[in-house]
VEXDREN-2710 file (C-alpha; in Angstrom, 1 decimal):
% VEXDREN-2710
k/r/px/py/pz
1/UNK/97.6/106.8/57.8
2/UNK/96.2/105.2/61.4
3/UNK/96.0/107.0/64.1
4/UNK/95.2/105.9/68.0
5/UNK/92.7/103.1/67.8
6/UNK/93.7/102.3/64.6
7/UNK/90.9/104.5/63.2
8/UNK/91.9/106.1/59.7
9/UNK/93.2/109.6/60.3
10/UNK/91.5/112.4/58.1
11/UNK/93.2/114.1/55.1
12/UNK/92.8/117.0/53.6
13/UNK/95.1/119.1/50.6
14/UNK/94.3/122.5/50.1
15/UNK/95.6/125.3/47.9
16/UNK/95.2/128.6/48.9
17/UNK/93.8/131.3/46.4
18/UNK/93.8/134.2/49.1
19/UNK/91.8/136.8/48.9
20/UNK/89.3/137.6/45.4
21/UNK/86.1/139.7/44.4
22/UNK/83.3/138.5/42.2
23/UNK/79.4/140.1/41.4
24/UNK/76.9/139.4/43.8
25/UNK/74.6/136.6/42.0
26/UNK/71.7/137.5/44.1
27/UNK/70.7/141.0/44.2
28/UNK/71.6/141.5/40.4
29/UNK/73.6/144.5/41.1
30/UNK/77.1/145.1/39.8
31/UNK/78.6/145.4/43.2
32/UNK/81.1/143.1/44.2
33/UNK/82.0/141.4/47.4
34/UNK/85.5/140.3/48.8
35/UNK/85.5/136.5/49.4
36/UNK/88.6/134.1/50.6
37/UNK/88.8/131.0/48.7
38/UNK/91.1/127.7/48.7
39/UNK/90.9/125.0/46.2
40/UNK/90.7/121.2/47.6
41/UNK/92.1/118.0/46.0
42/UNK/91.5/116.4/48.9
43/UNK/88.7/116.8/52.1
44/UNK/88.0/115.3/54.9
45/UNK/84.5/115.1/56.2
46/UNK/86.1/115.5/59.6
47/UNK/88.2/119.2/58.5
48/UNK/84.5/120.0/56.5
49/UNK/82.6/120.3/59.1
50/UNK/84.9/122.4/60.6
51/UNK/84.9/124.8/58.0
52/UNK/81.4/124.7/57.9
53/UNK/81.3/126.1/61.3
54/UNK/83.8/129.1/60.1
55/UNK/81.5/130.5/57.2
56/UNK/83.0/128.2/54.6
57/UNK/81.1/126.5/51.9
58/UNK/82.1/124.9/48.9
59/UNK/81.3/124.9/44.9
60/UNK/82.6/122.0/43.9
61/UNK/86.3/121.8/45.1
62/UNK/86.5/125.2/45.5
63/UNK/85.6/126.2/48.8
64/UNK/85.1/130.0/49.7
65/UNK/84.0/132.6/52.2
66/UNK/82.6/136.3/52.6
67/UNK/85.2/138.5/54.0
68/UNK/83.8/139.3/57.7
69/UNK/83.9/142.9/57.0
70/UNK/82.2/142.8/54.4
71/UNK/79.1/141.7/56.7
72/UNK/79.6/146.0/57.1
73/UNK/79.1/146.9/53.7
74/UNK/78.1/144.4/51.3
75/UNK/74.9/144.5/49.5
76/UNK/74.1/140.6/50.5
77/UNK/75.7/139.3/53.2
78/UNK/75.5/135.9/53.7
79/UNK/75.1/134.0/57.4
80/UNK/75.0/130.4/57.9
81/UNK/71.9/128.8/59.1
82/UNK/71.1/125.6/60.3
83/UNK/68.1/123.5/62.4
84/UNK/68.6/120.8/64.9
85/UNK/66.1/118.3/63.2
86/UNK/65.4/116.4/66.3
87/UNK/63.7/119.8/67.5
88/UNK/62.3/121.2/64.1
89/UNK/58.7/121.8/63.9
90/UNK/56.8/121.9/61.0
91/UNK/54.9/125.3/60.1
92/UNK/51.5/125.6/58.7
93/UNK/52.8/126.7/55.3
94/UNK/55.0/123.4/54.9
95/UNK/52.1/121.2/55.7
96/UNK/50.1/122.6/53.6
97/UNK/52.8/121.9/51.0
98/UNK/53.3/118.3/52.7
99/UNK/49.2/117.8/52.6
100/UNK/49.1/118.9/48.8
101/UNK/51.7/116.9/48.3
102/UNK/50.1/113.8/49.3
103/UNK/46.8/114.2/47.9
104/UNK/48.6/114.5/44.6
105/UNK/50.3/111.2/45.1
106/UNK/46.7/109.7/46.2
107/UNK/44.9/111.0/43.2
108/UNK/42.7/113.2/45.5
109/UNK/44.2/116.8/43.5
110/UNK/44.9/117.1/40.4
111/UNK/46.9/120.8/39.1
112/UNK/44.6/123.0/36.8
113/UNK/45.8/123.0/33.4
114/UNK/48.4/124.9/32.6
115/UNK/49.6/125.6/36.3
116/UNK/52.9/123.4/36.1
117/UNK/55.1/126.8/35.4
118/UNK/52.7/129.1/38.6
119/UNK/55.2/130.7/41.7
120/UNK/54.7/128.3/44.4
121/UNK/52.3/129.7/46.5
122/UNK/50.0/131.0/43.8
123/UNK/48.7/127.4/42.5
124/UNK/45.0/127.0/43.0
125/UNK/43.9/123.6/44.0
126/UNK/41.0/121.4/42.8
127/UNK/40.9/118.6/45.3
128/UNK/37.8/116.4/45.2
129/UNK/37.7/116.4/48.7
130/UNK/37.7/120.0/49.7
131/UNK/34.1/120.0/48.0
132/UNK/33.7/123.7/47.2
133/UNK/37.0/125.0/46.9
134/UNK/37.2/122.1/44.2
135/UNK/37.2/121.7/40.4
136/UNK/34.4/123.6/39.6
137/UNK/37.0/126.9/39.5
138/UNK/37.4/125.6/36.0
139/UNK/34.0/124.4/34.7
140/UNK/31.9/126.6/36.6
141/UNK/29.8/123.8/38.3
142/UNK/30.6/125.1/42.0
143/UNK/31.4/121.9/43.2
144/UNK/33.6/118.8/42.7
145/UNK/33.0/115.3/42.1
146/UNK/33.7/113.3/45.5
147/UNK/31.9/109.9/47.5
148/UNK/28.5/109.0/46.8
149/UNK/27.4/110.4/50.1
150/UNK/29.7/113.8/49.3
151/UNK/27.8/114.1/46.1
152/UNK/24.6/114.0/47.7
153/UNK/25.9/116.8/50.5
154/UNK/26.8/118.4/47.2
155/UNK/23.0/118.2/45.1
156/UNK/21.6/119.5/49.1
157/UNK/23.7/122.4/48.5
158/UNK/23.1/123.1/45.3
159/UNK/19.5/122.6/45.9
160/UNK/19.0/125.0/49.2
161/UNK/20.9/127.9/47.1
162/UNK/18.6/127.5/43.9
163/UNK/15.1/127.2/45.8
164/UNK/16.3/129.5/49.1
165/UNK/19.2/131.4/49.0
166/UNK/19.2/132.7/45.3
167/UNK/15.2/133.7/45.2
168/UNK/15.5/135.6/48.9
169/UNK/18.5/137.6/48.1
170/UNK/16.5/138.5/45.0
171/UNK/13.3/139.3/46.7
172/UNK/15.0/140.9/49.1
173/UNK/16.7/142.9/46.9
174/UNK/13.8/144.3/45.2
175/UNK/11.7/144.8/48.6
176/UNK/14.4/147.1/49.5
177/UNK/15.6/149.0/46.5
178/UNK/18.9/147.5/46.5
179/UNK/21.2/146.5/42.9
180/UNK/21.1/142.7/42.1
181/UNK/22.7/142.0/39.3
182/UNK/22.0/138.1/38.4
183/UNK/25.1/137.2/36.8
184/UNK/27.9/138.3/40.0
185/UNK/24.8/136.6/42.4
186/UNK/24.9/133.7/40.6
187/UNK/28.5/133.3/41.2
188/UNK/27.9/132.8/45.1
189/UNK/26.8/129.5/44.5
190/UNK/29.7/128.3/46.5
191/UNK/28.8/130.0/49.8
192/UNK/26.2/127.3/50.8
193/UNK/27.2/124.3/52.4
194/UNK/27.3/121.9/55.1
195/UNK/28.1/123.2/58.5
196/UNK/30.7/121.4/60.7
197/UNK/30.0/118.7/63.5
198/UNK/30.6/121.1/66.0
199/UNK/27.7/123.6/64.7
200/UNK/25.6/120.4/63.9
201/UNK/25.8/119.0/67.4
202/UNK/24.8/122.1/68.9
203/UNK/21.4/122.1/67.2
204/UNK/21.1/118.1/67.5
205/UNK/20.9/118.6/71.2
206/UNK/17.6/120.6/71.0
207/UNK/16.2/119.4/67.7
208/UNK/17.2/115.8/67.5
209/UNK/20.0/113.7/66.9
210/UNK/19.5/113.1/63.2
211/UNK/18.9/116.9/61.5
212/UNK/21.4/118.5/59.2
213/UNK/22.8/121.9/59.0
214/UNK/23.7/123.8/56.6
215/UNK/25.3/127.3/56.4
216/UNK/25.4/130.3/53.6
217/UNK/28.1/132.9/54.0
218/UNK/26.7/134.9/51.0
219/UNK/26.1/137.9/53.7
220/UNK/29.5/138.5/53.9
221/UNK/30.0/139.0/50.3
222/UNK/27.0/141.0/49.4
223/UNK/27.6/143.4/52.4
224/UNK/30.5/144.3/50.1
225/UNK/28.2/145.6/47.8
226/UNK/25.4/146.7/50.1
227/UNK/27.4/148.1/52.2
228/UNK/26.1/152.1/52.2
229/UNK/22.7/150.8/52.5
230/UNK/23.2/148.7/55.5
231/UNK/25.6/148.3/58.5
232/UNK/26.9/144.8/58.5
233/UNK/26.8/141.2/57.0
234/UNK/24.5/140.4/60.4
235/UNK/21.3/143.0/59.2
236/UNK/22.0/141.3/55.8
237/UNK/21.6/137.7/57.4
238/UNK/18.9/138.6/59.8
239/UNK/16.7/140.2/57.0
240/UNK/17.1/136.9/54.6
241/UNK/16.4/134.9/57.2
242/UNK/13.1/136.9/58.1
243/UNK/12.2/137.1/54.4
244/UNK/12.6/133.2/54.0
245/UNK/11.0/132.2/56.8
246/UNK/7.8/134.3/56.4
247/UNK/7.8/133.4/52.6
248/UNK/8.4/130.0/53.0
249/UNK/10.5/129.9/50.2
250/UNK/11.5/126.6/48.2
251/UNK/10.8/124.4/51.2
252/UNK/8.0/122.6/49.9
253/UNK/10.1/122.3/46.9
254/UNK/13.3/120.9/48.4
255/UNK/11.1/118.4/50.6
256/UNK/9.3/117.0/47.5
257/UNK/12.7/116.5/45.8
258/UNK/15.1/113.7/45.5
259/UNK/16.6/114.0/49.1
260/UNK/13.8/114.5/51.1
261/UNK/15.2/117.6/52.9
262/UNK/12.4/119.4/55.3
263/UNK/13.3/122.7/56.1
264/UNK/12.4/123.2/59.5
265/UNK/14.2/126.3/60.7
266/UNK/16.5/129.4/59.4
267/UNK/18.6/131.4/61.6
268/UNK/20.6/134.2/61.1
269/UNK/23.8/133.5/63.7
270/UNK/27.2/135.7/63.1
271/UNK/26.2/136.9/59.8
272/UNK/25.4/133.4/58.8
273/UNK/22.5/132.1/57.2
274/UNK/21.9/128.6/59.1
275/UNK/19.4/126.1/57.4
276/UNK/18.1/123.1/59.7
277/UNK/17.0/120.4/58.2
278/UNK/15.4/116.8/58.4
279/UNK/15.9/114.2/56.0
280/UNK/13.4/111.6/55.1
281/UNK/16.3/108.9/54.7
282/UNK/17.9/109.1/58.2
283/UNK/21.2/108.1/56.9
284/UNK/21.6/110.6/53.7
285/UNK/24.0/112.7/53.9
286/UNK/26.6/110.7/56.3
287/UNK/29.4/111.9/54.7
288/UNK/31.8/113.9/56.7
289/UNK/34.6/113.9/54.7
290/UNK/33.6/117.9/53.2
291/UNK/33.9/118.9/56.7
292/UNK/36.4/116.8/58.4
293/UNK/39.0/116.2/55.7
294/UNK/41.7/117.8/57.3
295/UNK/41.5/115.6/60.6
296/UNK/41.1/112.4/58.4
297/UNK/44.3/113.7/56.9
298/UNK/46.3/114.4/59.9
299/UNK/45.1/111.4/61.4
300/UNK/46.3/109.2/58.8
301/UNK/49.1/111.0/56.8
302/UNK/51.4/109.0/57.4
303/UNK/49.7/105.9/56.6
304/UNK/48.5/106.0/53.4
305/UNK/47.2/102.9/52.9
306/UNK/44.6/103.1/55.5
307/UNK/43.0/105.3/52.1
308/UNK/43.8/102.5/49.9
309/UNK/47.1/102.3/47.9
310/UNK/47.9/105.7/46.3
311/UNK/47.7/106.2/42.2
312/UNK/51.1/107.1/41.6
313/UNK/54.6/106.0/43.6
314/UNK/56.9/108.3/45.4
315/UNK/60.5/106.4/46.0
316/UNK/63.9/108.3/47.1
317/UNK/67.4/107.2/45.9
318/UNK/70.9/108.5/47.3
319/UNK/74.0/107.3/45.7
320/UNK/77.3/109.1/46.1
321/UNK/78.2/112.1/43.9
322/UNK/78.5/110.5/40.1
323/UNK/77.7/112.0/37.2
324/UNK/74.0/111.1/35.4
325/UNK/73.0/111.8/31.8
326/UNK/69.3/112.3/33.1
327/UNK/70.3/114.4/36.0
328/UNK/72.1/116.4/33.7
329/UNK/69.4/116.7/31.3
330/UNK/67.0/117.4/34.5
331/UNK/69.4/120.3/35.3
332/UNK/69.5/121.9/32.1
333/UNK/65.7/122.1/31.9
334/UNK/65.3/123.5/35.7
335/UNK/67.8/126.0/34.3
336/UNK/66.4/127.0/31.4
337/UNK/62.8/127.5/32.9
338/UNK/63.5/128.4/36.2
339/UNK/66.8/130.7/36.1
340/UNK/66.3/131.9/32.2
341/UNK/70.1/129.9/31.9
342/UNK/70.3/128.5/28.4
343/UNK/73.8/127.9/28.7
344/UNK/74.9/124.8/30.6
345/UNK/77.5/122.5/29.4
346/UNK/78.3/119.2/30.7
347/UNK/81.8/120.2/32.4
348/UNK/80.2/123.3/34.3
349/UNK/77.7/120.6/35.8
350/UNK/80.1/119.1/36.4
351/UNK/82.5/121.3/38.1
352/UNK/79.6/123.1/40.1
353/UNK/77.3/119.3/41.5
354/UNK/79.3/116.6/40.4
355/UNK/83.0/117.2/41.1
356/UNK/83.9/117.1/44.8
357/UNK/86.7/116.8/47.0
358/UNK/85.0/115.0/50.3
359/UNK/86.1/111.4/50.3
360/UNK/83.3/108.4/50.5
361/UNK/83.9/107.3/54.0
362/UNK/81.6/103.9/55.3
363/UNK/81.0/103.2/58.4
364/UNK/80.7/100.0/59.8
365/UNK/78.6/98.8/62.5
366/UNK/77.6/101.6/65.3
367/UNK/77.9/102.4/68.7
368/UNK/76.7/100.4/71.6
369/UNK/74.3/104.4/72.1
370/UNK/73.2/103.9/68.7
371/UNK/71.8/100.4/69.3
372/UNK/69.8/100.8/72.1
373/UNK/68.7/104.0/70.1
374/UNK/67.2/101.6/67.1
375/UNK/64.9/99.3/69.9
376/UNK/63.1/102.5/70.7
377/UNK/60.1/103.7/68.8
378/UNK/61.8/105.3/64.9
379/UNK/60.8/109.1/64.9
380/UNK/57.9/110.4/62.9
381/UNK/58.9/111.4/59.5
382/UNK/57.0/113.7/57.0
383/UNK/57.5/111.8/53.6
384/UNK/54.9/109.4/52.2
385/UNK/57.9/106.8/51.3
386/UNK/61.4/105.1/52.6
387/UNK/63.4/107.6/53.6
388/UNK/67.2/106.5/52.1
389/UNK/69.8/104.6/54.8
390/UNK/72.0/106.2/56.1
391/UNK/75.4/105.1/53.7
392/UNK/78.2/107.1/55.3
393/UNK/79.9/110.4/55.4
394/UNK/80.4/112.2/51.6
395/UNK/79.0/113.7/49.0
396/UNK/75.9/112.3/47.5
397/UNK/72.6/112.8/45.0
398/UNK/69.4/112.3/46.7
399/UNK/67.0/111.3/43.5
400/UNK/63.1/111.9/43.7
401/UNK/61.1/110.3/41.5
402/UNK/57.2/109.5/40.8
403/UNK/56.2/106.2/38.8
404/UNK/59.9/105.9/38.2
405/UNK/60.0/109.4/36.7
406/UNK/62.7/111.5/37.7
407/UNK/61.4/114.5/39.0
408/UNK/63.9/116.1/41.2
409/UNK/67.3/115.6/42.5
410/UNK/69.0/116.8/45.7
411/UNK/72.9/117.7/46.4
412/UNK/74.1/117.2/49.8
413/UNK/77.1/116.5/52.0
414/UNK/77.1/114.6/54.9
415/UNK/79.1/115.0/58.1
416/UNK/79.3/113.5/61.2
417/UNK/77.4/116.5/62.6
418/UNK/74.8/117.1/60.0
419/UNK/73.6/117.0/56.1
420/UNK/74.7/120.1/54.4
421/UNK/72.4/121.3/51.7
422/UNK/74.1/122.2/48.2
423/UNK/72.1/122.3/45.8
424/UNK/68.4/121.3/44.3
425/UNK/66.7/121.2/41.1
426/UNK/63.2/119.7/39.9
427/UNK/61.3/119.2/36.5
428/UNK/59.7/122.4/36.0
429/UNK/56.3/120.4/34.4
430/UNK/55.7/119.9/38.9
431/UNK/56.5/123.4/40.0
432/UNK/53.0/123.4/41.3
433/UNK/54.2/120.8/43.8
434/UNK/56.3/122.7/45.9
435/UNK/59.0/120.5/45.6
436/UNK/61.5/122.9/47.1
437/UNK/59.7/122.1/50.6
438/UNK/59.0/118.7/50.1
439/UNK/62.8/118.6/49.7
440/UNK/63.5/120.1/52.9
441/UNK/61.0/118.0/54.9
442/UNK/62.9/114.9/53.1
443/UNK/66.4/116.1/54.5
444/UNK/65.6/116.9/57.9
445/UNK/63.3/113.4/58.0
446/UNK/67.3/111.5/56.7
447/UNK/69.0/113.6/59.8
448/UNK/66.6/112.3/62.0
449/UNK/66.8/108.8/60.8
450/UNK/70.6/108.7/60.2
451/UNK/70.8/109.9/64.0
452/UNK/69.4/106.5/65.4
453/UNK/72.8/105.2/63.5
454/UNK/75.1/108.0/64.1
455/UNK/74.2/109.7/67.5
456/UNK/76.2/113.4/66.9
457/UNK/74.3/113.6/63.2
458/UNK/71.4/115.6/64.0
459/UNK/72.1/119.5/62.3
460/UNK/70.8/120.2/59.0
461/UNK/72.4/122.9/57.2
462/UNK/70.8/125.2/54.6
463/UNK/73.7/126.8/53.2
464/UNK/73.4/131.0/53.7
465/UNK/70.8/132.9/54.8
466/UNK/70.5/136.3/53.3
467/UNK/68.4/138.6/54.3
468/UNK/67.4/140.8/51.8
469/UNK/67.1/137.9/49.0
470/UNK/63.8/136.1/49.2
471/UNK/65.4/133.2/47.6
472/UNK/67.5/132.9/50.5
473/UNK/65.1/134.3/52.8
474/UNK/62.7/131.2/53.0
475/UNK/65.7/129.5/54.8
476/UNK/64.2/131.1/58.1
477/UNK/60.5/129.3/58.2
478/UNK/62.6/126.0/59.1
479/UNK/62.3/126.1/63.1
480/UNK/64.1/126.8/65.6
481/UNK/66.6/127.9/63.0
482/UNK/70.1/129.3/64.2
483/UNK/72.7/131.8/62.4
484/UNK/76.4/131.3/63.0
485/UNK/77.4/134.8/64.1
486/UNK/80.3/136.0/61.9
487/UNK/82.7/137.5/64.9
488/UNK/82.0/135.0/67.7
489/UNK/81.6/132.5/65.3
490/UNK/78.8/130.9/67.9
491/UNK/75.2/129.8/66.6
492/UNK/72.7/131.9/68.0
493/UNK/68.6/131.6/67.9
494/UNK/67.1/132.8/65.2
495/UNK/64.7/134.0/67.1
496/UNK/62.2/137.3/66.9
497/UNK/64.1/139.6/68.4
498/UNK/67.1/139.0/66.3
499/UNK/64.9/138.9/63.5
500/UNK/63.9/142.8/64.3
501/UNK/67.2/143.7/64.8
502/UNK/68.0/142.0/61.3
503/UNK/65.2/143.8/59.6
504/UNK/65.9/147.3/61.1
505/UNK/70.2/146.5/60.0
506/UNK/69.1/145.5/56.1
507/UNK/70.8/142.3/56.8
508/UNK/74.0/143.7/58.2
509/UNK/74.8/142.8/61.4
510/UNK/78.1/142.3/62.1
511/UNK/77.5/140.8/65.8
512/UNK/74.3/138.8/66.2
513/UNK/75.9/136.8/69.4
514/UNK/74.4/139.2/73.0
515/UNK/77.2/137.7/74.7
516/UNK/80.7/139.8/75.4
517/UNK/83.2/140.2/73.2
518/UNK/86.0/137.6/75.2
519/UNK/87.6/135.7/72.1
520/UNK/86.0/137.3/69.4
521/UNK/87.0/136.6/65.6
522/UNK/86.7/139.8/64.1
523/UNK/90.3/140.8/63.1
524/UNK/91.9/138.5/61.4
525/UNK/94.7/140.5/60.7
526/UNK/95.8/140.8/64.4
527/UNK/95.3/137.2/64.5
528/UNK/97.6/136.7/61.7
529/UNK/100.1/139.0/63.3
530/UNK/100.2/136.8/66.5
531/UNK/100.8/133.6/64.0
532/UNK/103.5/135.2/62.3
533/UNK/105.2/136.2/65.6
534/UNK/104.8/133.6/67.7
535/UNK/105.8/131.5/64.8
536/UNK/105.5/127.7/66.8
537/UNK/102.1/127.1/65.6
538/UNK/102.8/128.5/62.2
539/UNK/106.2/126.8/62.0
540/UNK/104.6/123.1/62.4
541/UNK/102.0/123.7/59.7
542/UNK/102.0/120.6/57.4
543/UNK/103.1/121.7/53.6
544/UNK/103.1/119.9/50.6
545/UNK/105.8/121.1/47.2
546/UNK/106.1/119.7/44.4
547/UNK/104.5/116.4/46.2
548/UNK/106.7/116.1/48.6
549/UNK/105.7/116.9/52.6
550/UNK/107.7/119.4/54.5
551/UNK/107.0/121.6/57.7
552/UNK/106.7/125.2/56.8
553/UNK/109.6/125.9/59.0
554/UNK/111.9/123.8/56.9
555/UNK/110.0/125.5/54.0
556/UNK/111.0/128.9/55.3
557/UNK/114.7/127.8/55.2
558/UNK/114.9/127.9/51.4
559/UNK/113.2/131.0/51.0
560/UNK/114.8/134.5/51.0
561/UNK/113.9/138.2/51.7
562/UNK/110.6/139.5/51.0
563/UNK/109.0/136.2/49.4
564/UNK/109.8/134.9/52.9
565/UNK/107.7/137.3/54.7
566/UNK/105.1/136.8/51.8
567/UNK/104.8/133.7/52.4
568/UNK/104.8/133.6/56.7
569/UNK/101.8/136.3/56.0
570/UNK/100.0/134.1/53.5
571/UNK/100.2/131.3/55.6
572/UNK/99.3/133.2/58.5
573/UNK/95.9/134.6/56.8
574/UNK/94.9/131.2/55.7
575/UNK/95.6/129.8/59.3
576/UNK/93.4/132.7/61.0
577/UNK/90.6/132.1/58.8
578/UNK/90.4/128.1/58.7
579/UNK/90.8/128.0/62.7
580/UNK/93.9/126.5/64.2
581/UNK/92.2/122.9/64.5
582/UNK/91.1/122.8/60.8
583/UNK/94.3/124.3/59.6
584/UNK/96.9/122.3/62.4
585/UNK/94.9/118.9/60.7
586/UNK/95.2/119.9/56.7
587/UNK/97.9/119.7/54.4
588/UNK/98.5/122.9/53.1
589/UNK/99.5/122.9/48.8
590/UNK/102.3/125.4/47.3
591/UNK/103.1/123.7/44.0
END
């Protein structure tokens, strides 16, 4: 069917399953919550997104919703949330992710064995180029392998904490009667090293443009152990530096070595040990990359090939909803290691990512808006590849993979108002990636692309928010995030405040708009009642029996007694919770 402007007009048949409990999957408790369900053969994108801004979501063609009182007394409510991706803003957690991310594509980090199957947050890195926080957490050689020039920042640091640091603290030690024991000392080896440009310059404008600084925190840590002896890490620091410069400790040493390095003054600033230094090659040591990686980073993430190409490929894929032996295979492993689910046939993958009821729709050409849209400058993305084109509205798998591996795959829906997150699993052999985030970053970077082409697609939705579940939870650091309230049925800022509120409630909060109460949704009932006696709007709802359209009026006729009022209040309860335009526009299935 056409309708004005011969544009096609949308579809949708629905079955109604009414009202139904089921076990909370979250919590793991036994207690149950009331949903409202209906079962789609057909969908429209159009009557979707409509839905989508009512608390409905779907599970393959069945689409379902918490009952809005039970935002009173169920153990995990769940609330919408979305984020305008033209406004989001990155937090320091995701770009840590997003920066970890990349220096794994580039070759510059590399996991520690057997980390693959770590939480997310609890993976310890060993990139080259963070010098000391690097790989020698595993070999025990306090620093990693980097540049030529890094490596020689690397021996000076190395070499100050053998011939200085290591004999002063143990001189010191004994002049004062305090415990040293050699082996946990030896372990601080990491504390020395080059001091930042900012530190540097400071002493260059005294001392001379070509000195080098470098810092040991090592009072910090042995005030742990020191601590009932003496006040603070800066008597610690002042009392090494007094020992090292009257004992003249390993200079003559470190200036006869390899580098060259004179020592030509220790100070004791803010509990740190600063070591001032001339070389006798004036450009050793000109590598700034220890210090300065994460500018060189953000200056150039996303350009990687100002760093050369990177050692392995990332490339993104979307295709609408099909089924995919590897995908399948992919799921069954996520499952397995992740949720502890051994038991996953093909037609239960198939019924929960595969199956759906939302047409493909295509789009041709775009609006006069969306062309002048495309001369301006694209918007900056996050990912480190091609984001997909936008293909149209639908259901679709977004594929991730490295060197052609398949590594993770992404179920979404797409609307003409946002991309609806459903579903995402990964290879558990990269959970040290953090690919749940780089996931995220990927969808809101598509919204913000597909919006040049289609100007109202610019929401991303999450799927629920629950409070209480920190699976669900992490939904929140996406910002400025917004929660469809479930009486006003308004989106409202997610912002501190109701975050308190949320946190003082357990997660039940019935209200979260501040507005009044004018047109509230929270009785559905009453609203039923007014669609049952008023009748008109009720009356012209679209029907389908036995495949054959009728108007629920004319379907009243044949019916008799109480299965007559059965069905007006059926009707009616569906109506009230689907929203008079959703409902007025879809076809709704008896038989």
């Amino acid at each position: 069917a056409r309708g004005r402007g011969g544009r096609k007009r949308p579809v949708s048949i629905v079955r109604d399953q009414g009202q139904y409990e089921s076990v909370c999957g979250y919590c793991g408790e036994e207690s149950t919550t009331r949903n409202r369900g209906m079962l789609a053969d057909k969908l429209s994108h159009v009557h979707y997104q409509l839905l989508l801004d009512r608390m409905w979501r779907r599970c393959g063609k069945l689409l379902y919703r918490t009952d809005v009182e039970g935002y009173r007394w169920c153990c995990c409510p769940p609330y919408s949330i979305r984020v305008d991706a033209n406004k989001f803003k990155i937090s320091k957690r995701q770009k840590k992710a997003l920066r970890r991310f990349r220096s794994y594509l580039n070759g510059e980090w590399e996991p520690r064995a057997g980390s693959g199957l770590q939480a997310a947050g609890d993976v310890d890195m060993t990139e080259a180029k963070q010098g000391q926080e690097g790989a020698a957490g595993k070999k025990g050689k306090g620093w990693g392998d980097c540049c030529q020039d890094c490596t020689k920042v690397q021996a000076a640091c190395q070499g100050i904490w053998q011939e200085c640091v290591l004999p002063a603290i143990q001189g010191y030690a004994a002049e004062r009667g305090l415990g040293c024991d050699a082996e946990s000392i030896s372990q601080l080896a990491k504390t020395t090293r080059r001091a930042n440009r900012k530190i540097e310059m400071g002493y260059a404008k005294d001392k001379g443009k070509h000195l080098k600084v470098f810092c040991s925190s090592v009072s910090f840590r042995l005030a742990r152990d020191w601590g009932k002896a003496l006040k603070s890490a800066n008597e610690i620091a002042e009392g090494l530096g007094t020992f090292l410069t009257g004992n003249r400790i390993g200079f003559e040493t470190l200036e006869k070595g390899g580098l060259g390095i004179r020592i030509t003054g220790v100070e004791a600033k803010s509990g740190f040990l600063n070591f001032v230094a001339n070389l006798a090659d004036e450009d050793s040591l000109s590598c700034s990359c220890e210090r300065n990686g994460g500018k060189k980073k953000k200056a150039t993430q996303h350009n990687a090939v100002e760093e050369g190409p990177p050692k392995r490929t990332l490339t993104m894929e979307m295709m609408p909803s099909t089924f995919l032996q590897e995908e399948y295979e992919l799921f069954c492993r996520y499952q397995q290691s992740v949720h502890k689910d051994k038991e996953n046939d093909v037609e239960s993958y198939k019924g929960f990512l595969v199956e759906t009821p939302i047409e493909y729709e295509s789009v041709q050409g775009c609006s006069s808006s969306s062309r002048q849209s495309n001369r301006d400058s694209p918007p900056s993305v996050h990912m480190p590849c091609e984001i997909p084109a936008f293909q149209g509205y639908g259901a679709f798998h977004q594929q991730y993979r490295i060197d052609g591996k398949l590594v993770a795959v992404g179920v979404v829906d797409v609307m003409a108002n946002c991309l609806s997150s459903k579903y995402f699993f990964w290879d558990p052999d990269y959970a040290f990636l953090e690919l749940g985030k780089i996931s995220s970053l990927a969808e809101i970077d598509f919204v913000k692309l597909a919006h040049r082409e289609q100007r109202g697609l610019h929401y991303y939705y999450q799927g629920f928010y629950i409070h209480t579940c920190p699976k669900m939870a992490y939904k929140a650091d996406y910002k400025p995030a917004e929660l469809l309230c479930p009486t006003s049925l308004t989106w409202v800022n997610f912002d501190e405040g109701l975050r308190q509120k949320m946190k003082q409630s357990q997660g039940r909060m019935l209200v979260l708009a501040e507005s009044g109460f004018q047109g509230l949704y929270q009785d559905e009932e009453k609203r039923c009642a007014q669609l049952v006696e008023e009748f008109t709007r009720l009356g012209d709802l679209k029907c389908m029996l036995h495949d054959k359209f009728v108007l629920f009026r004319s379907l009243l006729e044949w019916a008799k007694g109480d299965y007559k009022e059965m069905l007006k209040i059926q009707a009616g309860k569906w109506m009230a919770s689907c929203g008079s335009e959703a409902s007025s526009g879809m076809i709704y299935k008896l038989a």
